[in-house]
N, C-alpha and C positions, 0 to 999 in steps of 0.2 A: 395324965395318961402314962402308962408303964412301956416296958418296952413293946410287951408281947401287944397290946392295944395299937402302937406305933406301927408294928410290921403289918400286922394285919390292914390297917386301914390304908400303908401306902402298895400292899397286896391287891388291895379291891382297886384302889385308883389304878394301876397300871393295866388292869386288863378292862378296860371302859370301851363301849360298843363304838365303833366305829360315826363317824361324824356322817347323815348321811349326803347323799349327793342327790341335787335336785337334776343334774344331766340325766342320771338313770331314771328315776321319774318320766324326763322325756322321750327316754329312747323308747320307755316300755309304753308310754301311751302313743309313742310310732308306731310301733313294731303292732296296737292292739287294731289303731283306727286302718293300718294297710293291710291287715287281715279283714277286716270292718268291708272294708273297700272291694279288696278280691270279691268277698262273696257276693253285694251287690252287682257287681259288673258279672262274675258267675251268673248269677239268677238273671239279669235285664238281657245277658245276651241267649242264655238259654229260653226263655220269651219269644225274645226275639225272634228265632231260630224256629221254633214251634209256630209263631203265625208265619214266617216266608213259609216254610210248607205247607200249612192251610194257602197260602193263598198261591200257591204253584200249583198245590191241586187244584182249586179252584176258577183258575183264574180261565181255561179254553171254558169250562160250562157255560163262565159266568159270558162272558163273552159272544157267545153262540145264543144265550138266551136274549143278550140285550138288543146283539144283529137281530134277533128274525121279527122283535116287533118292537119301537122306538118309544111306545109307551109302557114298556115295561121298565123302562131305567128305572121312575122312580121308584118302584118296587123294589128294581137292587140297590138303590141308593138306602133305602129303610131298612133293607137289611143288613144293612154294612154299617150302618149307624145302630143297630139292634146287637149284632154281633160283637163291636164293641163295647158298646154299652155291657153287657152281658160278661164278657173279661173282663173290664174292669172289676164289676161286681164279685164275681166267682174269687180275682185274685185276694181281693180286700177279705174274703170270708178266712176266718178262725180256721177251719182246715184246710184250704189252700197253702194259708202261711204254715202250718204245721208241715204240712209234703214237704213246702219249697226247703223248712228250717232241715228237717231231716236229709234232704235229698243234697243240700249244703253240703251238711256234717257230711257224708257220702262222699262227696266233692273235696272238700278241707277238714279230712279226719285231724 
């Protein structure tokens, strides 16, 4: 090798990408799963939040209807079990989760 081959090549060695670091690695799959995390607890408690007011509204009718005849419980008992049944499904549907994922982004632009 000549000189000019020699500079060059210990040119290239000296500027060599940086070693990387597996700590940043984990900071950034911290910093990605407590972003992960907000949004969930975001979304379950906004849920949440949505049934206590259905069932605040709800709850003097439901109440008044079950007083006035004792064999109507099980009827609000099937509907309480219908009505959940019913959220579950809706939430599990392709565009619910499309709202919730949007209404997120909304949430944690």
């Amino acid at each position: 090798m000549n000189d000019l081959e020699t500079r060059l090549k210990d040119a290239l060695h000296a500027d060599e990408p940086p070693v990387r670091d597996p700590l940043f690695r984990v900071e950034v799959l911290l910093r990605l799963e407590r972003a992960r995390f907000k949004r969930r607890v975001g979304r379950a408690l906004a849920v949440a939040g949505v049934l206590a007011v259905l069932a605040a509204m709800n709850v003097r009718v439901i109440d008044d209807w079950v007083a006035a005849d004792d064999r109507r419980l099980w009827i609000a008992a099937l509907a309480a079990v219908a009505t959940l049944w019913t959220i579950a499904v809706v939430m599990t549907g392709p565009r619910f989760r499309m709202a919730a994922r949007a209404f997120g982004r909304m949430l944690y632009p």
